[in-house]
C-alpha positions in Angstrom: 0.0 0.0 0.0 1.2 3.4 -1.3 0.8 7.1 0.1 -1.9 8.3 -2.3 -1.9 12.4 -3.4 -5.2 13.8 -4.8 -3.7 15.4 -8.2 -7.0 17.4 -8.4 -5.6 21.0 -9.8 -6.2 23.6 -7.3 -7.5 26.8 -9.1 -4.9 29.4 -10.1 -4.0 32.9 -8.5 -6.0 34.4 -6.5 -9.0 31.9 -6.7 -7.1 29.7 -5.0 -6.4 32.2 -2.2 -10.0 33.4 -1.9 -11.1 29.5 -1.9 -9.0 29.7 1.5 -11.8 29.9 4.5 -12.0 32.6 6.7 -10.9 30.0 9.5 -8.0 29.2 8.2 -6.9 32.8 7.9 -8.0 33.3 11.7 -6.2 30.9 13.1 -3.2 32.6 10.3 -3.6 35.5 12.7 -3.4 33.8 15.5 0.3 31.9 14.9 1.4 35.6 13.2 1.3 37.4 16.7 2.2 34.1 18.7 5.4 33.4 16.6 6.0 37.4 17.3 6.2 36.5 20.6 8.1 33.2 20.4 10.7 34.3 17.9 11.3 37.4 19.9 12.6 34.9 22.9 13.9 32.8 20.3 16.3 35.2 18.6 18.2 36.1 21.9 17.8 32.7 23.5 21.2 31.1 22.1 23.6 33.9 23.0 21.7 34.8 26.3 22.7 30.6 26.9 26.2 30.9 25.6 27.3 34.0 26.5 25.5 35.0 29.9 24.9 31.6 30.9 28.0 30.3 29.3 26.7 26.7 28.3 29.0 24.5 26.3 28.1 22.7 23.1 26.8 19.5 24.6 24.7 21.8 27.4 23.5 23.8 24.0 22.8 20.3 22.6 21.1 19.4 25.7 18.7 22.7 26.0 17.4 22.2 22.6 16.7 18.6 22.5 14.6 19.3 25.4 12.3 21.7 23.6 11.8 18.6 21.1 11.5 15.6 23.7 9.0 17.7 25.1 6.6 18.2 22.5 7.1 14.8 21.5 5.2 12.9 24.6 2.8 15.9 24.3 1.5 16.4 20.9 -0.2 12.9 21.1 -2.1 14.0 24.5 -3.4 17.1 22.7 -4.6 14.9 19.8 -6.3 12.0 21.2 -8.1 14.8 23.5 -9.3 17.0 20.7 -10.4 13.5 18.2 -12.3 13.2 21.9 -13.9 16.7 22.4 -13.1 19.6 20.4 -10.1 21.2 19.0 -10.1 24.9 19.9 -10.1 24.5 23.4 -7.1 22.4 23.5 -5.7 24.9 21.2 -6.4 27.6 23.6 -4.8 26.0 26.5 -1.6 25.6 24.5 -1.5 28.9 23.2 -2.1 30.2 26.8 0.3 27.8 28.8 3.3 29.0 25.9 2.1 32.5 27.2 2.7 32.1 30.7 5.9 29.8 30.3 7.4 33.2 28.8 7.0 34.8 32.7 8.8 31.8 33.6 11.7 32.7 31.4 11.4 36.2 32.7 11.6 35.3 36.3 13.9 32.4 36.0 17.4 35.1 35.1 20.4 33.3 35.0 19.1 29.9 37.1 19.5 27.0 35.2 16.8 25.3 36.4 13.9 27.6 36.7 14.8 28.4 33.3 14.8 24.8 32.3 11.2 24.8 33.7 9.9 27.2 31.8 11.3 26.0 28.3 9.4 23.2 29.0 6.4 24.9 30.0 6.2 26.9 26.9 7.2 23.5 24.9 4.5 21.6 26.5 2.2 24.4 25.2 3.6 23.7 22.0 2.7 20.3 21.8 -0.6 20.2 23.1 -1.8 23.2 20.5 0.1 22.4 17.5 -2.1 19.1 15.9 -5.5 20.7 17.2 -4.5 23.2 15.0 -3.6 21.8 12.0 -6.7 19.3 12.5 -8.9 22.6 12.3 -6.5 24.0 9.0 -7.4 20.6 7.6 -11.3 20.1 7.9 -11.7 23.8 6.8 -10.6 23.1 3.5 -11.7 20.7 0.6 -9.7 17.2 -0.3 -7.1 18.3 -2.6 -6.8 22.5 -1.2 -5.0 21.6 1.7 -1.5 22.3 0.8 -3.0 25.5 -0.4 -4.5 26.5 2.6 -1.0 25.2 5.0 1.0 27.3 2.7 -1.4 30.2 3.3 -1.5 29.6 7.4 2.6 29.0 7.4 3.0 32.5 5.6 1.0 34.4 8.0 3.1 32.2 10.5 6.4 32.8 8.9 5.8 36.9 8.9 5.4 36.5 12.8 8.7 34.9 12.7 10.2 37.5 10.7 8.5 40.3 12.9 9.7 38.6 16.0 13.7 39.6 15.7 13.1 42.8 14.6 10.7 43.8 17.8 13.6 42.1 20.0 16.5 43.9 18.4 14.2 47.3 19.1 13.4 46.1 22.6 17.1 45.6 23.4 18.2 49.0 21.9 15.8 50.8 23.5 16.7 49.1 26.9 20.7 49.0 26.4 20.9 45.5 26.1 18.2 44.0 28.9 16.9 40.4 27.5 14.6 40.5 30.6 13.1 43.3 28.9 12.6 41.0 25.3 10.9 38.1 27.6 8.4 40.8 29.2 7.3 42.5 25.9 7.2 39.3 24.8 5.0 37.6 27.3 2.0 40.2 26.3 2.3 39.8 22.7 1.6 36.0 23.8 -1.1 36.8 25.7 -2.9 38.9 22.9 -2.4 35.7 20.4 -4.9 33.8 22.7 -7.5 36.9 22.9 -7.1 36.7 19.1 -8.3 33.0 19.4 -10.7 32.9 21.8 -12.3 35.7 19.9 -12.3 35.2 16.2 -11.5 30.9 15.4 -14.7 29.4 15.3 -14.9 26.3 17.7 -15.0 22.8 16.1 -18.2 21.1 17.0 -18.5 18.6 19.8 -18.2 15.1 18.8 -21.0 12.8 19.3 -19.3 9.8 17.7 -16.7 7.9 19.6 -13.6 8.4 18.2 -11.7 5.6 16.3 -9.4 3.9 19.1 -5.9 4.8 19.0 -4.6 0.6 18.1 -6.8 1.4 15.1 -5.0 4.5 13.7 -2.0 3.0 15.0 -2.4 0.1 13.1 -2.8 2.4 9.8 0.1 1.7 7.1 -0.1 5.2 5.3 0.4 6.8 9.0 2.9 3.9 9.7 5.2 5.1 6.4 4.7 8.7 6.8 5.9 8.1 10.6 8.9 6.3 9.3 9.8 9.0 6.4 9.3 11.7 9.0 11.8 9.7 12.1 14.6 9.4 9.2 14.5 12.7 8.0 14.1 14.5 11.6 16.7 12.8 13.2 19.7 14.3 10.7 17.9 17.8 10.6 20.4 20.7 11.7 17.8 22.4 14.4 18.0 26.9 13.8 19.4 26.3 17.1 22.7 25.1 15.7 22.1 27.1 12.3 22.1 30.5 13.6 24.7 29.9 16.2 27.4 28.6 13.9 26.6 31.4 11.2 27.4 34.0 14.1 30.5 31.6 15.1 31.5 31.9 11.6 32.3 35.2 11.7 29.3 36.2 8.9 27.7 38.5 11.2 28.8 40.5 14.6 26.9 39.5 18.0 24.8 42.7 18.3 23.1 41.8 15.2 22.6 38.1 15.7 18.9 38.2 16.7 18.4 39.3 13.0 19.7 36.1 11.6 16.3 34.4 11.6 15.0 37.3 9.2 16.7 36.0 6.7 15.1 32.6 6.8 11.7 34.1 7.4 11.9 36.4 4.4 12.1 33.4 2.0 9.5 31.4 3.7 7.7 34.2 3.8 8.3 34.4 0.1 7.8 30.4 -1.3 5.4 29.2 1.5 2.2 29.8 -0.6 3.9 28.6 -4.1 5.4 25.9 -2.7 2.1 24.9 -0.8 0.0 25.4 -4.0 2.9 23.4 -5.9 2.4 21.4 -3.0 -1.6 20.4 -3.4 -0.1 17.7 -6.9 4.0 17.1 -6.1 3.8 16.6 -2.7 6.2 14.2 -1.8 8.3 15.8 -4.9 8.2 19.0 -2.7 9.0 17.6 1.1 12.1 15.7 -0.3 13.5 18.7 -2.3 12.8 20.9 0.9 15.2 18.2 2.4 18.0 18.7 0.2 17.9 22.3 0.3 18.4 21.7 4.0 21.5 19.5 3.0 23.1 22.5 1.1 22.5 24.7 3.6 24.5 22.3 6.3 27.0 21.8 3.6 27.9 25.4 3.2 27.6 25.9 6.5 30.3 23.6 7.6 33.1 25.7 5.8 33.3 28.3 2.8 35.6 30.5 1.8 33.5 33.5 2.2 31.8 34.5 5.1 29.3 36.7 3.2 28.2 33.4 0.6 28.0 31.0 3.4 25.2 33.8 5.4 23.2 34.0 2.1 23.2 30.4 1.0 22.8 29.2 4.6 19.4 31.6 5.0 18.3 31.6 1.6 18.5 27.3 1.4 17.0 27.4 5.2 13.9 29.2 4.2 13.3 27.2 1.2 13.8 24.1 3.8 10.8 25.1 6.0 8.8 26.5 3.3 8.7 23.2 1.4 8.6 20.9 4.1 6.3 22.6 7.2 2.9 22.5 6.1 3.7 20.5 2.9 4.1 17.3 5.8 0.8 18.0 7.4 -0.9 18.3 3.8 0.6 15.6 2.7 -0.6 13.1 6.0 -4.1 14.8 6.2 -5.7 13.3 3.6 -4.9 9.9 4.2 -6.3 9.8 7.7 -9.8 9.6 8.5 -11.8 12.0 10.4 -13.1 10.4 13.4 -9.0 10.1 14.2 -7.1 12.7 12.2 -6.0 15.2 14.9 -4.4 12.0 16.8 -2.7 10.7 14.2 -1.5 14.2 13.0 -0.5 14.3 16.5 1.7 10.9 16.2 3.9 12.3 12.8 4.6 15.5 14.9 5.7 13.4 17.7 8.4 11.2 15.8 9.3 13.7 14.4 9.9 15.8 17.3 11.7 12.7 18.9 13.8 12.1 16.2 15.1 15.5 16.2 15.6 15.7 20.0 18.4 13.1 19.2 19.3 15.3 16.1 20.2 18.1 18.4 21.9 15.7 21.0 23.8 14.2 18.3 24.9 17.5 17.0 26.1 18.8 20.5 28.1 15.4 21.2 29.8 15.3 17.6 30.7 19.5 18.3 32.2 18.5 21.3 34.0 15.1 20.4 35.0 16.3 16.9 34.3 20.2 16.3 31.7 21.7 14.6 32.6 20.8 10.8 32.6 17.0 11.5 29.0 17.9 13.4 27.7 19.6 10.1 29.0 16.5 7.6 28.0 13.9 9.2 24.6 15.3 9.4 24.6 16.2 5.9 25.8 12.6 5.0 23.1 11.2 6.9 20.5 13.4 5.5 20.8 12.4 1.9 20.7 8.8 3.1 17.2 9.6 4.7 16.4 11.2 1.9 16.9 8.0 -0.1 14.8 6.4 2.1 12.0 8.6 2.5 11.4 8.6 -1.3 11.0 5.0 -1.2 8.9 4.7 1.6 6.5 7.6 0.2 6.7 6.6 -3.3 
């Protein structure tokens, strides 16, 4: 049994975009002022770790896989209790627990473990809102539009992320340098993201039906290859993590403006996220594996070129075109192939191996930095993502 795509052609231009429901645009809105908020934290998080904190390259390692392990024995709770009740409230509770983990960052200051505590509290968030979600993005939309309408909800998304730098590079100036400041600001742009929800993303209706039991979905071979293609790939992904803080090791940009690093990946998102998702709705697979080699190009030029200047281009230019063929195209391509009465839960189950495979990407990384320096890191992974690559392609074929 094969992965099937529905090759119906979505219609061209601006059809296509006004065939987009209003839902899916809301809840567009919603991750555009909460990934202002995230990436605001996220853009001064490395340095504040490796500089203030001063965290080696296995504790770096270590800090980022747990965002992932995290969200990976999460996002299968949220799921199995939205195919259960409704989506929208388990949304909201992840949206709002993400918003009050980013106090926890503020209070925490230089303490390990407070700090520790509040990564995961804003991670669990994470995982219990992201398939909910996506579950909602998916049953909004016509068989056959939904890489249309993921393209359209991870632009909106992606212009969050490339807000999110540039309000935390004002916050600093304007406070000489305070990150506590960037957590603060960033804690009530989190909380307006949920008044955005609870306000204007119409709730699911509540299930009648019991919903198909979890050994059943489980059980499911499409789910079963796309879980497979989605562990192999995941586990040799370079995390932004390890991107952004090896382009600012590199010497491509100076430290004060290393929280604008991740505009560069977000303007080209921002740019391909709707083609590619349109391109998306017939190539899928096409489109998730080339995403993949971009990513392998990126981590190539990344582990050594002879200009600084080329390898900060290539690096953010092949970065963005990673994410913007691969983030929503996953979730369009798994969708269809699940059925109702247990999509959100087995959504739920790819972001969860995938989210465990790259917690032991970002492990791996931090060891191999610190066993055999960075460049070793960056090739192996690179090696090991064209092999998944390989693999993936058969699996999906």
């Amino acid at each position: 049994m094969y992965v099937t795509v529905d090759r119906d052609l979505p219609a061209p231009g601006r059809r296509a975009l006004r065939a987009v429901p209003a839902t899916v645009f809301a809840l567009g809105a919603v991750s555009l002022v909460t990934d202002v908020s995230s990436e605001m934290v996220t853009a001064v998080l490395p340095l504040y770790l490796a500089l203030t904190l001063g965290l080696t390259p296995l504790q770096l390692g270590l800090a980022d896989a747990l965002s992932f392990g995290v969200t990976a024995v999460l996002r299968p709770i949220g799921g199995r209790i939205s195919d259960r009740w409704r989506a929208k409230p388990v949304a909201v509770f992840g949206y709002a627990l993400s918003a009050v983990a980013k106090v926890g960052v503020l209070l925490a200051g230089a303490a390990i473990g407070p700090l520790a505590a509040a990564i995961v509290a804003d991670r669990t968030g994470k995982g219990l809102r992201t398939a909910p979600r996506d579950a909602m993005i998916a049953a909004a939309v016509p068989a056959g539009r939904q890489g249309t309408a993921f393209g359209v909800h991870r632009a909106m998304d992606t212009l969050g992320a490339l807000l999110g730098p540039l309000a935390a590079l004002a916050v600093l100036a304007a406070t000489g340098g305070a990150y506590r400041a960037v957590f603060g600001v960033s804690f009530c742009v989190a909380v307006f993201g949920v008044g955005v929800l609870l306000l204007h993303v119409r709730d699911s209706p509540r299930r009648t039906e019991a919903p198909r039991p979890m050994w059943a979905i489980l059980r499911d071979r499409s789910l079963r290859r796309i879980c497979l293609a989605a562990a192999g790939l995941g586990l040799f992904t370079v995390s932004d993590f390890f991107v952004y803080l090896l382009l600012q090791r590199s010497g491509a940009v100076p430290i004060h403006l290393f929280p604008l690093l991740p505009l560069g990946t977000a303007a080209i998102y921002l740019l391909f996220a709707v083609p590619l998702g349109k391109l998306a709705d017939t190539r899928r697979v096409r489109v998730l594996l080339g995403g993949h080699l971009a990513l392998v190009a990126a981590t190539v030029l990344l582990a050594g070129t002879p200009s600084a200047a080329v390898a900060l281009v290539g690096v953010l230019a092949l970065h963005g075109l990673f994410y913007a063929a691969t983030d929503g195209v996953l979730m369009a391509l798994a969708a269809p192939q699940l059925p109702a009465d247990g999509r959100t839960t087995g959504l739920a189950m790819i972001q969860t191996v995938q989210a465990a495979a790259r917690f032991l990407s970002s492990l791996a990384v931090g060891a191999l930095w610190t066993a055999w320096g960075e460049r070793t890191a960056l090739l192996v992974m690179a090696v090991g993502l064209i092999g998944a690559i390989a693999g993936a392609a058969r699996v999906l074929r």
